[in-house]
VOBA-1610 file (N, C-alpha, C; in pm, whole numbers, padded with zeros to 5 digits, always signed):
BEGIN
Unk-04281-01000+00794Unk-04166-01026+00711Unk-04058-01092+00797Unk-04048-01199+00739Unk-03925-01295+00858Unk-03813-01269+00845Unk-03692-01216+00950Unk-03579-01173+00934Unk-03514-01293+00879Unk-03363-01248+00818Unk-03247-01348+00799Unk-03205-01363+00937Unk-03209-01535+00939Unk-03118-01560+01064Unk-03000-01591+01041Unk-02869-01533+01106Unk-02731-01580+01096Unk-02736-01717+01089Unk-02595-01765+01014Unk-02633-01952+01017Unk-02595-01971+01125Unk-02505-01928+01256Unk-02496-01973+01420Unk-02402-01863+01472Unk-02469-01864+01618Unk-02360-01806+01735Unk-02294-01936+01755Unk-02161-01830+01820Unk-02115-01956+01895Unk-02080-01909+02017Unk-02056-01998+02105Unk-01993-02000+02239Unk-01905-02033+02217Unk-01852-02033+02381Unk-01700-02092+02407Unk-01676-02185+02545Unk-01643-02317+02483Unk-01624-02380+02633Unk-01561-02331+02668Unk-01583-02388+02843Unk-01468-02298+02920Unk-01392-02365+02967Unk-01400-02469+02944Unk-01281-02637+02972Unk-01172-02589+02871Unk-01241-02681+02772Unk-01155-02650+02617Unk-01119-02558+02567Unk-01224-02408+02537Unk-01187-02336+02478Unk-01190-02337+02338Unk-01236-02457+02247Unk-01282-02477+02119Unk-01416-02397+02105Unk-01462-02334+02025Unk-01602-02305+01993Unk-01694-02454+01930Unk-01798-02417+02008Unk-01883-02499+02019Unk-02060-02412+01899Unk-02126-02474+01809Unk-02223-02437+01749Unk-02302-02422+01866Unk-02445-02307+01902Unk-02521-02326+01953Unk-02643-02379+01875Unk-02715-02434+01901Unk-02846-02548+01887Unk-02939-02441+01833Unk-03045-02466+01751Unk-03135-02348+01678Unk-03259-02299+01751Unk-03265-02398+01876Unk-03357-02297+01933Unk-03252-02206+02025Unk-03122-02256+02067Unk-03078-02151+02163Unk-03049-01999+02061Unk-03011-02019+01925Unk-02996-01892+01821Unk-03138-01847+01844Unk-03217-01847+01828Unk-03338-01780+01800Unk-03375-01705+01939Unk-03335-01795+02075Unk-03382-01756+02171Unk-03281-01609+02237Unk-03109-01630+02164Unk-03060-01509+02149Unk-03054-01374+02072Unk-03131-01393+01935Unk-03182-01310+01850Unk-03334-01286+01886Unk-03405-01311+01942Unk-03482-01261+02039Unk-03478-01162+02165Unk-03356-01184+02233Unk-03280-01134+02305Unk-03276-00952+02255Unk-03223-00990+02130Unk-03153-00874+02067Unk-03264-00810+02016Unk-03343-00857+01910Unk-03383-00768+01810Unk-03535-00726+01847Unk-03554-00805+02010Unk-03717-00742+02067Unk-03652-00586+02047Unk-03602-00580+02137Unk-03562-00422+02205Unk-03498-00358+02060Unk-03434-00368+02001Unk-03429-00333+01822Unk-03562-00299+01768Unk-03666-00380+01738Unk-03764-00348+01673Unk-03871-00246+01745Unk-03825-00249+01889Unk-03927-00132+01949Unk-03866+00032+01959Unk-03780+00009+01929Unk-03663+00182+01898Unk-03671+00161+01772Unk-03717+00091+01675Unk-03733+00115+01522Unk-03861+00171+01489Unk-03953+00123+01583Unk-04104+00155+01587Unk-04066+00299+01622Unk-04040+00362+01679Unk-04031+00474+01764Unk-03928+00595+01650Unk-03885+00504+01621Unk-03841+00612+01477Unk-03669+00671+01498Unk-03599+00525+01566Unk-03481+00566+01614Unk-03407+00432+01462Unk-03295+00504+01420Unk-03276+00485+01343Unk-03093+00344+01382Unk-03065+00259+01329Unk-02971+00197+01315Unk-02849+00218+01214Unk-02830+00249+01144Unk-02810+00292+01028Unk-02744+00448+01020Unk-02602+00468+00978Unk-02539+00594+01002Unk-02559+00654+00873Unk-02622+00815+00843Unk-02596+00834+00717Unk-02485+00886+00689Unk-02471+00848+00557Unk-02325+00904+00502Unk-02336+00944+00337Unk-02286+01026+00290Unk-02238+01082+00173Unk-02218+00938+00060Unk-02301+00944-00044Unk-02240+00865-00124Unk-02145+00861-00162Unk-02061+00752-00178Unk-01942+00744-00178Unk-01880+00790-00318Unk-01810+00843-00347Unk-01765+00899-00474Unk-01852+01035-00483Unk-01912+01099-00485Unk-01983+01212-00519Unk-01927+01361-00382Unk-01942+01462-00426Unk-01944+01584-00318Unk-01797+01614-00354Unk-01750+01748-00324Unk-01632+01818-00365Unk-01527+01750-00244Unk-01599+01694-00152Unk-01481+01600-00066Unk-01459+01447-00106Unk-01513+01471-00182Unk-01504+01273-00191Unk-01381+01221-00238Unk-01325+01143-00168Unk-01166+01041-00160Unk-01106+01120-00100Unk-01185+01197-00018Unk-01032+01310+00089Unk-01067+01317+00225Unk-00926+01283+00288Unk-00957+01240+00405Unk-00945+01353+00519Unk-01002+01442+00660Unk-00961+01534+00717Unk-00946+01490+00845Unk-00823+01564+00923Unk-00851+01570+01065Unk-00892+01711+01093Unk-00969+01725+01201Unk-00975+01828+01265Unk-00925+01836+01430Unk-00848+01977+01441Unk-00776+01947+01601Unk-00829+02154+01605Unk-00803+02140+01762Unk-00822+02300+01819Unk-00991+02350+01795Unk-00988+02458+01873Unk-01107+02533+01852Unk-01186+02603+01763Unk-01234+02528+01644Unk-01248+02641+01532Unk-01368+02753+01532Unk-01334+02871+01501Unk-01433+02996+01501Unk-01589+02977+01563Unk-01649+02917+01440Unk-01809+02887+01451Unk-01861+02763+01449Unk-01758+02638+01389Unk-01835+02548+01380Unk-01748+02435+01490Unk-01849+02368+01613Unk-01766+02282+01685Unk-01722+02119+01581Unk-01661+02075+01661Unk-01574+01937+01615Unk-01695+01833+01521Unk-01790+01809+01623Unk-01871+01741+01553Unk-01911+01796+01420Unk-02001+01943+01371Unk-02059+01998+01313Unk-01929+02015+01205Unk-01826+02030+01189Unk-01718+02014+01128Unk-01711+01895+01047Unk-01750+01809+01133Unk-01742+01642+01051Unk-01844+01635+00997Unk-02001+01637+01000Unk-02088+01659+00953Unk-02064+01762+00845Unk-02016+01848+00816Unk-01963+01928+00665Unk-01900+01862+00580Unk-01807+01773+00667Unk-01711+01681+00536Unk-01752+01569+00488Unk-01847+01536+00588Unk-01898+01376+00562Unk-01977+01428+00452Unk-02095+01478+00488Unk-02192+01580+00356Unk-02154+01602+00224Unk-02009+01648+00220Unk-01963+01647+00135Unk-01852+01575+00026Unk-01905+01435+00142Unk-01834+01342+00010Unk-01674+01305+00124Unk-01648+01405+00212Unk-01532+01359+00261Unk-01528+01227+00394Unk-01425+01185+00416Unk-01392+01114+00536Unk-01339+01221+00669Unk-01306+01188+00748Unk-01308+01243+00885Unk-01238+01127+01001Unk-01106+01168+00996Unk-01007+01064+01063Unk-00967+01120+01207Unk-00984+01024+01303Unk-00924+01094+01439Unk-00744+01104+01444Unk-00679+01070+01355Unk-00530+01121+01340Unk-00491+01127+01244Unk-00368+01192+01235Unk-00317+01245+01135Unk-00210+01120+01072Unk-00166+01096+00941Unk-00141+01012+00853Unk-00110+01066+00722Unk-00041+00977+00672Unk+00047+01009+00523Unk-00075+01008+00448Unk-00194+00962+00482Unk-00296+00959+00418Unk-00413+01065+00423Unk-00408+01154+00484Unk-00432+01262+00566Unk-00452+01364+00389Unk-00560+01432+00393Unk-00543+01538+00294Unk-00526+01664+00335Unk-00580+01726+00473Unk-00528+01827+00533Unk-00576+01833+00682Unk-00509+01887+00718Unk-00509+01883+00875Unk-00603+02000+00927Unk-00750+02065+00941Unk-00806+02173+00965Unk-00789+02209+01099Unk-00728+02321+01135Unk-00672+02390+01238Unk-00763+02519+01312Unk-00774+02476+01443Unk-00855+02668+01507Unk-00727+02666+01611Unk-00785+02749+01703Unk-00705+02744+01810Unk-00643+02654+01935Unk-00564+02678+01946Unk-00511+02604+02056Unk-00495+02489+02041Unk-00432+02441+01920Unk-00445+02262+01804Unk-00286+02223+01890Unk-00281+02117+01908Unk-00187+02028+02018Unk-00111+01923+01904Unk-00059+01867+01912Unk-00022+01762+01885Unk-00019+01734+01736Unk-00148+01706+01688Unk-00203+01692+01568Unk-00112+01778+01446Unk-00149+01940+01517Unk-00055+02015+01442Unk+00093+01957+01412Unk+00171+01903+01521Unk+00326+01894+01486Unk+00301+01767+01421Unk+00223+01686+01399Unk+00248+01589+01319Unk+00220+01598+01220Unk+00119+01706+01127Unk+00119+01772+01044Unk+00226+01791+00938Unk+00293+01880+01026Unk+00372+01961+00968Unk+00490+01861+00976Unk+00535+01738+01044Unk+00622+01645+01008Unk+00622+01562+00902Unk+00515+01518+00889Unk+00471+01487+00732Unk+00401+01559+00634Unk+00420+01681+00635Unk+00409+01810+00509Unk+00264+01755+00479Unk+00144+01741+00573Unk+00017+01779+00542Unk-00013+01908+00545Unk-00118+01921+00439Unk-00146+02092+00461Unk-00262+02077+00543Unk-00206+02231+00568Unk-00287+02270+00728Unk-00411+02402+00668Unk-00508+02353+00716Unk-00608+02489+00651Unk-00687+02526+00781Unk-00763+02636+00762Unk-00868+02676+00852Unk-00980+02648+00850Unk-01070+02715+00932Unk-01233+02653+00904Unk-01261+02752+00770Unk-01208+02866+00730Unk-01276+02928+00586Unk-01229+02813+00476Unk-01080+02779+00520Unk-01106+02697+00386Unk-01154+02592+00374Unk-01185+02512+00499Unk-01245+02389+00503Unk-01408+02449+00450Unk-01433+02571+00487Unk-01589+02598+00448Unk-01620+02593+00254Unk-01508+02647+00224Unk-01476+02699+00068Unk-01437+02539-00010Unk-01418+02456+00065Unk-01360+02331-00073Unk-01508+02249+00004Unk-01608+02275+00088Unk-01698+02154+00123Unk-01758+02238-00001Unk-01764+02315-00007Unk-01903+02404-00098Unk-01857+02436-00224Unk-01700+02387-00279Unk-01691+02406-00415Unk-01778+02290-00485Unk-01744+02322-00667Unk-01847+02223-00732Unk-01731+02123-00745Unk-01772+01979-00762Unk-01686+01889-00802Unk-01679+01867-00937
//
């Protein structure tokens, strides 16, 4: 099955500085480059492709979380993996756009910006209790 080839790379002189088209055997000979070593970690069952929560569906979906501090049982990553699962987003800062700020111990920073823009602040029970309500 023959891949789509991009219609061109480009370079960059280094005189000028205009981009310049590369020629179709030099594209092929750089997508060669790339997608040998691609198709042999695809063989192997390594995946490209991030999964994620359909978009609109899960009791998190259109809500965005940070997580800061140490929470109880579940670490940082495994935290995001609950919200993503469930339909939510997972932001590394806090923002007017922010739906709540999930808090464990020893939360820095994140917290006071929180609470400067009146995000609510929850724990890991309640972050556990709205991934697992019904939508």
């Amino acid at each position: 099955m023959p891949r789509e080839r991009p219609l061109a790379f480009r370079r960059h002189r280094l005189r000028e500085g205009e981009p310049e088209l590369l020629e179709p055997l030099e594209q092929l000979a750089v997508l060669d480059l790339v997608e040998e070593p691609r198709d042999r970690l695809e063989k192997l069952g390594l995946t490209f492709t991030e999964p994620t929560a359909a978009e609109g569906k899960g009791p998190l979906a259109g809500q965005t979380y940070v997580v800061t501090g140490t929470l109880p049982s579940l670490s940082r990553a495994k935290a995001a993996e609950l919200i993503e699962a469930a339909g939510g987003h997972v932001a590394d800062s806090v923002s007017k756009k922010t739906t709540a700020l999930v808090v464990g111990a020893d939360a820095g920073s994140k917290l006071e910006r929180a609470k400067a823009l009146a995000i609510p602040i929850i724990d890991e029970a309640e972050l556990l209790r709205r991934a697992r309500a019904k939508p």
